[in-house]
C-alpha positions as CSV (number, residue, x, y, z in Angstrom):
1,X,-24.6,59.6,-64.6
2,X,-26.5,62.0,-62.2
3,X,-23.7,64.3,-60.0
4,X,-23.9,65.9,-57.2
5,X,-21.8,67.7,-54.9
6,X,-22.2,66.1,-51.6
7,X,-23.0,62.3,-51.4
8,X,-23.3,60.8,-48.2
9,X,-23.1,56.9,-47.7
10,X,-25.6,55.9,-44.1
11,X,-28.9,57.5,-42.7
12,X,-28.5,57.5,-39.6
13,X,-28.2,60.8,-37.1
14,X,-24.8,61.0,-38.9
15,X,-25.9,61.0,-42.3
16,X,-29.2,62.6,-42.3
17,X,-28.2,65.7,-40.5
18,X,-25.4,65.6,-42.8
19,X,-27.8,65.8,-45.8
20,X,-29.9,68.5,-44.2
21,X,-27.3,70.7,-43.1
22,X,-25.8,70.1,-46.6
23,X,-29.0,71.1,-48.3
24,X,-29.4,74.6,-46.3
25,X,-25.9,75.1,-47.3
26,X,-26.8,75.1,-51.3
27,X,-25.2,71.8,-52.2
28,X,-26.9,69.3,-54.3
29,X,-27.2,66.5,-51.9
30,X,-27.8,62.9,-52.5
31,X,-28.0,60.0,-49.2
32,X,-27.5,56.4,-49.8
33,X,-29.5,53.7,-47.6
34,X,-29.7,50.1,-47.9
35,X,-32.6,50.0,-45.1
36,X,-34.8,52.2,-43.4
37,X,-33.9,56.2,-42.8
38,X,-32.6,57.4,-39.5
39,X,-30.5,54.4,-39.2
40,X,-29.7,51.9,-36.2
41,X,-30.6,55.1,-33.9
42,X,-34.1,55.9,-35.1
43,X,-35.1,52.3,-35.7
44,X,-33.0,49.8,-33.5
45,X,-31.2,52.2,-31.0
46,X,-31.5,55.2,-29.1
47,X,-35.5,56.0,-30.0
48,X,-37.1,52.5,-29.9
49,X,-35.4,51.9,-26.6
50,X,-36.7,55.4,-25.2
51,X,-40.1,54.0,-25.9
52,X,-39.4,50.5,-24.3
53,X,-37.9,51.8,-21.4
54,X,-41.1,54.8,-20.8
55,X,-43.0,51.4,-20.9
56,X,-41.2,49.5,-18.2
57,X,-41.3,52.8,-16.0
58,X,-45.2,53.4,-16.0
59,X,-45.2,49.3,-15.3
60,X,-43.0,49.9,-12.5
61,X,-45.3,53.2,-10.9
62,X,-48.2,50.8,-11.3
63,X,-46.3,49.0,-9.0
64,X,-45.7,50.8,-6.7
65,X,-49.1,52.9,-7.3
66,X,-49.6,52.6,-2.9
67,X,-46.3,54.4,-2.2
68,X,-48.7,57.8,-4.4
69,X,-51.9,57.0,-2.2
70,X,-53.0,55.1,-5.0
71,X,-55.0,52.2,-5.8
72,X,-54.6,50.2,-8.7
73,X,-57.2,47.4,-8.1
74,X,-55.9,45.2,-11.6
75,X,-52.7,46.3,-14.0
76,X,-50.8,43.7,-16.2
77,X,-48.4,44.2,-19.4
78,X,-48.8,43.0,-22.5
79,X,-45.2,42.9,-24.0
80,X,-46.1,42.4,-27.4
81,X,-48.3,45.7,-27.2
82,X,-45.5,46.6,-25.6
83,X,-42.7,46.1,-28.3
84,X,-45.6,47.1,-31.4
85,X,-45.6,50.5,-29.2
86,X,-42.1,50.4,-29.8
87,X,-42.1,49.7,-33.6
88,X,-44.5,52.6,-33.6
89,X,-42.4,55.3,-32.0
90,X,-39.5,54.3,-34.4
91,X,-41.8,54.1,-37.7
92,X,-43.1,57.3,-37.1
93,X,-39.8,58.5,-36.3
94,X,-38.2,57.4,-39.8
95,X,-41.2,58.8,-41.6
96,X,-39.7,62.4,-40.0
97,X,-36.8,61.8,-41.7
98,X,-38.4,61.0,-45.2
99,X,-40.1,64.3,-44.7
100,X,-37.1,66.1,-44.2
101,X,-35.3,64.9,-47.0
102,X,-38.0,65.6,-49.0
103,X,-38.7,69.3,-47.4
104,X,-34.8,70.0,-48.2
105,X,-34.8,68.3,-51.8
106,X,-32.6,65.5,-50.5
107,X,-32.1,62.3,-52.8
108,X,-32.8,59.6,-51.2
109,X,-30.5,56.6,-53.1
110,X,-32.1,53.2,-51.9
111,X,-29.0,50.4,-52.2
112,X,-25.9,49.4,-51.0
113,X,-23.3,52.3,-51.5
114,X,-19.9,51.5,-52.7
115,X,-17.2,54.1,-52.9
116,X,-14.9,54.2,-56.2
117,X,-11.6,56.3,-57.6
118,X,-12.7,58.9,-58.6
119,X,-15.4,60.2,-56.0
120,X,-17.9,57.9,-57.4
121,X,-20.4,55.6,-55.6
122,X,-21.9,52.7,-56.9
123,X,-25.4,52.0,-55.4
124,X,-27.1,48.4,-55.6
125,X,-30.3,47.3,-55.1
126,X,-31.8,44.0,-56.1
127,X,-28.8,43.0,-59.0
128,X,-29.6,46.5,-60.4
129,X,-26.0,48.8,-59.7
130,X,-26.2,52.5,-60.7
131,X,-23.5,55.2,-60.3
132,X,-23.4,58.4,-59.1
133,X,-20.5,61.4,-59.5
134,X,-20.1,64.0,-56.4
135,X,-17.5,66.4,-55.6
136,X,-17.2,65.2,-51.7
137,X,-18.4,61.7,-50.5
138,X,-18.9,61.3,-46.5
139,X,-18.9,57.8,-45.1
140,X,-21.1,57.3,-42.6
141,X,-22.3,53.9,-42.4
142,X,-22.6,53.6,-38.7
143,X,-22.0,50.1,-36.5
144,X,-23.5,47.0,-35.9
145,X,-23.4,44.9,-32.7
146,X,-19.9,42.8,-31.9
147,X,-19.4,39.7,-31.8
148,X,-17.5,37.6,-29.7
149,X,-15.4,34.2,-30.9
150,X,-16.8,32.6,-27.5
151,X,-20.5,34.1,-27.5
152,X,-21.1,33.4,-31.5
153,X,-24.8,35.4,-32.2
154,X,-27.5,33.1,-33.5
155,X,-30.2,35.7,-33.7
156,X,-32.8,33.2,-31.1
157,X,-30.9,32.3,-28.0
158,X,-27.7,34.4,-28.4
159,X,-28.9,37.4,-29.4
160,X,-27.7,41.4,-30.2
161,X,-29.4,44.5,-29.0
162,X,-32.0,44.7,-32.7
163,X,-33.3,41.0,-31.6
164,X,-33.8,42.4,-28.3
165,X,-35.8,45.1,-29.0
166,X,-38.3,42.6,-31.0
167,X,-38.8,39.0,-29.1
168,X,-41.5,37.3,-30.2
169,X,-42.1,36.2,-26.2
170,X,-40.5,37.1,-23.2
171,X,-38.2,35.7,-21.8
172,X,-38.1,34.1,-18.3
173,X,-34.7,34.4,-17.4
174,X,-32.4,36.7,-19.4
175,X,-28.2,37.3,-19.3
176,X,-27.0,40.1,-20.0
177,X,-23.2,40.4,-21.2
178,X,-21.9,43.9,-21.2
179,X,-22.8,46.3,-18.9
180,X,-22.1,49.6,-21.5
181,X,-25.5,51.7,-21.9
182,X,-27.0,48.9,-23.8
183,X,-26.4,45.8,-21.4
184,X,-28.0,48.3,-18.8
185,X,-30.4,49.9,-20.3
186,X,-31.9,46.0,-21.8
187,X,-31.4,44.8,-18.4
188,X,-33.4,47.6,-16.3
189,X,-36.0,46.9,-19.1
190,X,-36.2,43.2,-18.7
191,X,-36.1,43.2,-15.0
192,X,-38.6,45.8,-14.7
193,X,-40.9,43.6,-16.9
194,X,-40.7,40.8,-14.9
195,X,-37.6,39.0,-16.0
196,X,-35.1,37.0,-13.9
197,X,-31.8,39.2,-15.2
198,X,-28.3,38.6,-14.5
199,X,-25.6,40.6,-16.0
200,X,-22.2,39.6,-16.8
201,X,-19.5,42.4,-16.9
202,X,-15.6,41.3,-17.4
203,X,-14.2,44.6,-15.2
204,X,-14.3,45.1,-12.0
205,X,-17.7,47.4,-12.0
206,X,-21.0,48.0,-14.2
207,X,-20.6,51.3,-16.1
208,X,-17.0,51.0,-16.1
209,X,-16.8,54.3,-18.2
210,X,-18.8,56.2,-15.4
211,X,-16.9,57.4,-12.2
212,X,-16.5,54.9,-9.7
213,X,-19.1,56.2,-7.3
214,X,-22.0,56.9,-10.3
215,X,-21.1,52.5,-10.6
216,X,-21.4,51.8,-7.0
217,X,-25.0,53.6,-7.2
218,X,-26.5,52.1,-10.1
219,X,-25.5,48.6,-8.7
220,X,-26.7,49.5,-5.2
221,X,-30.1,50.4,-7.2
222,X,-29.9,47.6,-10.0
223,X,-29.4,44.5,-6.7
224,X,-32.6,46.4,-4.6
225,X,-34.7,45.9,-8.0
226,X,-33.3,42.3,-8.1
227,X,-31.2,42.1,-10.5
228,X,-28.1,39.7,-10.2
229,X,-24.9,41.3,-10.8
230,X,-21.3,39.1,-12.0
231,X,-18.7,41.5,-12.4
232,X,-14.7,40.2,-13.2
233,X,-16.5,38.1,-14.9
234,X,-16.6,36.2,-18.2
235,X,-18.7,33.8,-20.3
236,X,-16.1,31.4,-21.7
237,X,-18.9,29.2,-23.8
238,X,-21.9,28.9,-24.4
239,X,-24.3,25.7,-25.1
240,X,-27.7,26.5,-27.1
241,X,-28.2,22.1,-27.6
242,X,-31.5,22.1,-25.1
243,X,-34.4,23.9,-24.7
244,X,-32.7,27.5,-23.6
245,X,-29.0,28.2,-22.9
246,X,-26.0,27.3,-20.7
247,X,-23.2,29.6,-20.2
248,X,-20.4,28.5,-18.4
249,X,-18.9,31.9,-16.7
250,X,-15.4,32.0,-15.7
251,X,-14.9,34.3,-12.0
252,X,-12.1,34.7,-9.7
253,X,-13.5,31.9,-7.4
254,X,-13.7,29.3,-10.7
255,X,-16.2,28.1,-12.8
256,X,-20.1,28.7,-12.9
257,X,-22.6,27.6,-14.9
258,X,-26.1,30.0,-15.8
259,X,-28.8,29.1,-17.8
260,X,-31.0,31.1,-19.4
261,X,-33.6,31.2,-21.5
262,X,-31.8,33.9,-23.9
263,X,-28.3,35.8,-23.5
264,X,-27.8,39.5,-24.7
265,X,-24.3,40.1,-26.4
266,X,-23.8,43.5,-25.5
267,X,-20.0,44.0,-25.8
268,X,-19.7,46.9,-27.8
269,X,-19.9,47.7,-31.6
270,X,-18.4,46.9,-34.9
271,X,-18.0,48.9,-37.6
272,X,-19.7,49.4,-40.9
273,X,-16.8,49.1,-43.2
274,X,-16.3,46.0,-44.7
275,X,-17.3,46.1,-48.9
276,X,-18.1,49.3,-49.4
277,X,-14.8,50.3,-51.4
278,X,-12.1,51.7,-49.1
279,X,-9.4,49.1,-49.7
280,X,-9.9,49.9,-53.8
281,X,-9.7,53.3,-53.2
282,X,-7.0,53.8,-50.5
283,X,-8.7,54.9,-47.2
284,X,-6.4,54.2,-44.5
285,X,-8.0,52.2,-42.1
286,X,-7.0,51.8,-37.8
287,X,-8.1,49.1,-35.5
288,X,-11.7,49.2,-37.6
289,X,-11.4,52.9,-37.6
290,X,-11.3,55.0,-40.5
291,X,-8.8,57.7,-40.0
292,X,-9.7,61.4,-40.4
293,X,-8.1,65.2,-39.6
294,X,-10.2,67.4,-37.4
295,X,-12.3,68.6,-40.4
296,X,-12.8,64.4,-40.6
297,X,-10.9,64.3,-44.2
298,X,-9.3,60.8,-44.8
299,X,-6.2,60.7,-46.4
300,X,-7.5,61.3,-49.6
301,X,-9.1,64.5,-51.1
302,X,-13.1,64.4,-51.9
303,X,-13.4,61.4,-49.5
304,X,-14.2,61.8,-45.3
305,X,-15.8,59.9,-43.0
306,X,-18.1,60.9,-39.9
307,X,-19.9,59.2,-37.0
308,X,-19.2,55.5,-35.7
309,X,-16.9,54.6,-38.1
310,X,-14.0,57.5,-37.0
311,X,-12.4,57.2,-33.8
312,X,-14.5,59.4,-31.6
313,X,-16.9,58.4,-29.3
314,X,-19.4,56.4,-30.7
315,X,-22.7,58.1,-29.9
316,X,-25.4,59.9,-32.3
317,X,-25.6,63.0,-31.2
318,X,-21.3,62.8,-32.0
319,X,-22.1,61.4,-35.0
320,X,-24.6,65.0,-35.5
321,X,-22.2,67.3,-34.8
322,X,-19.4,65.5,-36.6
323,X,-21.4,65.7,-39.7
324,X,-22.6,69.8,-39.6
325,X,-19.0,70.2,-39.0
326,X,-17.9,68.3,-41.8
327,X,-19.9,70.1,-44.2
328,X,-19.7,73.6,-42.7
329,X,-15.6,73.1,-43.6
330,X,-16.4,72.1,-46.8
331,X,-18.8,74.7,-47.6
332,X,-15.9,77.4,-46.5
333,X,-17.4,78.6,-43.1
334,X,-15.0,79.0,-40.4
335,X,-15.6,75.8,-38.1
336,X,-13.7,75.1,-34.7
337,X,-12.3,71.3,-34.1
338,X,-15.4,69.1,-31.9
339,X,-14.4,69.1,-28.4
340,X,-14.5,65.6,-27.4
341,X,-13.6,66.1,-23.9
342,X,-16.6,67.7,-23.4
343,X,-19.6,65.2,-24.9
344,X,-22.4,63.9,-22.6
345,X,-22.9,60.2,-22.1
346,X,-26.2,59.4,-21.1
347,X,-27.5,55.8,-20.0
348,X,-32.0,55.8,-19.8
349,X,-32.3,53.0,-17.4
350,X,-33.8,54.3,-13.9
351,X,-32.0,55.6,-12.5
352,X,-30.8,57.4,-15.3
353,X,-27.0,58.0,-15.7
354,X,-25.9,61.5,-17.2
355,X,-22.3,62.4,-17.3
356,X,-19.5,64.9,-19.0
357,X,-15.6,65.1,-18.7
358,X,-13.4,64.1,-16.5
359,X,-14.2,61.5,-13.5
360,X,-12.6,62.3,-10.2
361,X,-10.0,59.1,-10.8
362,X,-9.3,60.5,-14.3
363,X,-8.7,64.5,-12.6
364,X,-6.4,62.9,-9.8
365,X,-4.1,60.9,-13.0
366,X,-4.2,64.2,-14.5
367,X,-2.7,66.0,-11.6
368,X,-5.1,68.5,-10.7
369,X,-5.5,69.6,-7.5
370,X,-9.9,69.3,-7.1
371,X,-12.3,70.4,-4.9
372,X,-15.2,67.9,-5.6
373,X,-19.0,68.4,-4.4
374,X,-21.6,65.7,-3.8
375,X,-25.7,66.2,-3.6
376,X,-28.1,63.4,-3.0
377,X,-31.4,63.3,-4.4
378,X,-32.5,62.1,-0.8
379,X,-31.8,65.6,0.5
380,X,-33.9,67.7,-2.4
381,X,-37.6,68.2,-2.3
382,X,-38.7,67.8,-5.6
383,X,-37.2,64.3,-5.5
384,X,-38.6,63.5,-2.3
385,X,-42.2,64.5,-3.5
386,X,-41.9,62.7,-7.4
387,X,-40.6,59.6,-5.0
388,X,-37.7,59.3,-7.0
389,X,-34.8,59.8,-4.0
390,X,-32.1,57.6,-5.2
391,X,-29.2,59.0,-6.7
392,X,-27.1,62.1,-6.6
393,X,-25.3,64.6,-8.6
394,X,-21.1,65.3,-8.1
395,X,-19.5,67.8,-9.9
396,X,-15.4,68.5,-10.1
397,X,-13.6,71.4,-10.2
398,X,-9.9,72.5,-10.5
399,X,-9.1,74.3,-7.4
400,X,-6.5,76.4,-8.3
401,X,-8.5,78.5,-11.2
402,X,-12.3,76.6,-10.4
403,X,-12.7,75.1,-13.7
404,X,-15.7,72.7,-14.2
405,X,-13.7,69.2,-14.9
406,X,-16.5,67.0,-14.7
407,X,-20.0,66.2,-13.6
408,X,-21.8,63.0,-13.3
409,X,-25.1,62.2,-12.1
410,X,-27.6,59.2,-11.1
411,X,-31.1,59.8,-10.9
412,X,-34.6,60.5,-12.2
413,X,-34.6,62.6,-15.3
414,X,-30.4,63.6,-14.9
415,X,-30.4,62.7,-18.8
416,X,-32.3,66.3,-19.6
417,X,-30.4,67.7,-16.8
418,X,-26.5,67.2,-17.7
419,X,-26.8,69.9,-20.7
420,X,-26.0,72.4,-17.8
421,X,-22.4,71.1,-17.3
422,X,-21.9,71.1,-21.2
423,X,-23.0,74.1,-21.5
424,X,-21.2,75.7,-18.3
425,X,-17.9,73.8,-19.9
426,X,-18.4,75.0,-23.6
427,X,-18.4,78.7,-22.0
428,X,-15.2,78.0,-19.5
429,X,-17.6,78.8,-16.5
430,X,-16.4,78.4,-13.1
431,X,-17.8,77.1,-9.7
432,X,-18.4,80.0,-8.0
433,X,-20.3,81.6,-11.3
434,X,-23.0,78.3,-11.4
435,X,-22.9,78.8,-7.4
436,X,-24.5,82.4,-7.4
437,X,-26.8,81.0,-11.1
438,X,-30.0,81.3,-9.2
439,X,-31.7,77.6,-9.8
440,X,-35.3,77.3,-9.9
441,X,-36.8,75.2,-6.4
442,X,-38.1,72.7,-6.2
443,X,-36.6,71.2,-9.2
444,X,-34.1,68.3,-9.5
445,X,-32.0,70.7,-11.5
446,X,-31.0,72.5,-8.3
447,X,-29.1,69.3,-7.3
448,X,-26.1,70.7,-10.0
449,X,-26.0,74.2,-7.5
450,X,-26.0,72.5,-4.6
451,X,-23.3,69.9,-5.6
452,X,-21.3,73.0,-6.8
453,X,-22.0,74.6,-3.0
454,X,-20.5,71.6,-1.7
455,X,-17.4,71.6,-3.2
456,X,-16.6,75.2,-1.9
457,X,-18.3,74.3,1.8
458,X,-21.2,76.2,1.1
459,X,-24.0,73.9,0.8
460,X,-27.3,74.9,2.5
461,X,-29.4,71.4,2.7
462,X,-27.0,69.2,3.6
């Protein structure tokens, strides 16, 4: 039986940075994958999408090529080039990964992995089960899409987010239900393709996690691009008999019947954790969350889980840091606890939606006393020239000691630009320090200082 002393169960930005981080560390590391490396992320999630959505937005500047002073005599898409330049992005992506784990002598274990007593895992591929000793074992095994009892997934007409990323055709008419990162970002993509898109979103607002205002933008920009919008609403049943699908959507005013050609089920995630050995061995288990310390041990020694299947937020670059802090403990280095009041959420449909800590509703609740600042894209330069004016940035701050509670932004490129506030956070800045941080101009990035000027009534270009 070959031993090692770190195995890690899942590929994905969890796992794999796990393994590396594990490697540079000195341990003999072995990671078990039943697919492709990288995971959902590198080849169903956050890259493939990336390169779907870069596609939609050079479809919708050819659009709009006169607004430049440009003319585009003929332009059309081709959305199965379009989705093979998708594929392609993620293949090349996963073949990073098989490089790395080669680069850092990484095992790469291809099977089902099972955890056993006695920090064993069993790994099965095609009838063939082999097993494998280590000294620590980190579940990582990531989540699927959800399903729900009344919007059962048949993979054709009802589909999840990996179906979405690979239709043979596309569709005509499209609903959307969910309207977390993945209902949107599907949706921009769809309707900036050409799709009829309606989305379906049981609160009372799109982005419900978002501040309220960040919501009201995106569906102010969302209804101008045509997009229809049912919020406190909810598909009740569905009906795949005829040629597409009906979808009978309960609302406060009654009943309503859609049809579509295809509906996207994007109601949030499931966790990996059925079969793969925690009821045998003991591993406490919450609401489909596998429960961990801040160093993400579970209850039993040798054994800890990382990523989507522990209660934080379920994002990859979590899942990253979970892992190199999991592994940095275990090695002996002195590690702080993961702030996870200070982790970015970013959604890549345009505009983009980039956002960390508190929202101004969740900073009243609290009882703070705030000074909050607003900027709008329509007032800086650099957006004005790019023609990308929607949007804004709002920042938050304490007002008794000017502590940075939370910033959230809406707009073209605010995804590479919301690292400032985590950063700023991380090193306890506070409003008046980023005030007098001299920001380049014209950039969109000096949107964040001019927010921050307008919470302490000192804003230049408004």
């Amino acid at each position: 039986m070959s031993a090692y002393d770190i195995i890690i169960l899942g590929s994905g930005p969890g796992g794999y940075v796990t393994a590396i981080r594990a490697a540079q560390l000195g341990f003999k590391t072995a990671i078990v994958e039943k697919e492709s490396l990288g995971g959902v992320c590198l080849n169903w999630g956050c890259i493939p999408t990336k390169a779907l959505l870069k596609s939609a937005q050079v479809f919708d500047y050819l659009k709009h090529a006169d607004a430049y002073g440009l003319t585009v005599k003929a332009y059309d898409k081709d959305f199965n080039a379009v989705v093979n330049r998708s594929r392609d992005v993620a293949g090349g992506m996963s073949k990073g990964v098989q490089f790395l784990m080669k680069k850092n002598k990484i095992d790469v274990l291809e099977g089902f992995g099972k955890i056993m007593p006695g920090k064993k895992v069993q790994v099965t591929q095609n009838d063939k089960t082999v097993e494998y000793q280590g000294q620590h074992i980190i579940i990582a095994t990531g989540a699927r899409s959800r399903e729900l009892p009344n919007l059962p997934q048949d993979g054709k007409k009802v589909i999840g987010y990996r179906e979405a990323m690979t239709l043979p055709s596309q569709p005509k008419k499209l609903i959307v239900v969910g309207s977390g990162a993945i209902g949107i970002e599907f949706a921009y993509f769809y309707n900036a393709m050409g799709t009829e898109v309606t989305i379906v979103e049981y609160l009372d607002r799109i982005v419900p996690v978002e501040d309220e205002e960040i919501s009201k933008q995106l569906e102010r920009s969302f209804k101008k691009n045509g997009i229809n919008i049912m919020t406190n609403a909810e598909v009740t049943s569905v009906d795949t008999k005829g040629k597409g699908v009906m979808a009978t959507v309960k609302t406060a005013k009654g009943e309503e019947t859609l049809t579509a050609d295809i509906i996207l089920s994007a109601v949030g995630i499931k966790t990996n954790i059925e079969n793969i050995g925690l009821e045998e061995v003991g591993i406490v288990v919450d609401r489909d969350k596998i429960l961990v310390n801040d160093f993400y041990q579970t209850n039993l020694p040798g054994y800890y889980a990382i990523g989507d299947v522990t209660p934080g937020q379920a994002l990859a670059h979590v899942a990253s840091a979970e892992g190199i802090l999991c592994v940095e403990k275990i090695a002996g280095l002195h590690v702080e606890p993961l702030d996870y009041g200070n982790i970015p959420g970013c959604t890549y449909c345009s505009p983009e939606v980039a956002s960390v800590g508190l929202t101004e509703a969740q900073a009243k609740e609290k009882g703070y006393d705030i000074k909050v600042g607003k900027f709008p894209f329509s007032a800086s330069g650099k957006a004005q020239a790019s023609g990308n004016s929607d949007g804004f940035v709002k920042v938050i701050f304490d007002a008794k000691y000017g502590e940075w509670l939370g910033c959230h932004m809406i707009g073209a490129g605010v995804t590479d630009m919301i690292a400032e506030a985590v950063l700023g956070r991380k090193l306890e800045t506070t409003g008046h320090e980023v005030l007098k941080t001299v920001h380049p101009h014209p950039t969109m990035s000096e949107a964040v200082m001019e927010a921050v000027a307008a919470a302490y009534d000192e804003v230049i270009h408004l």
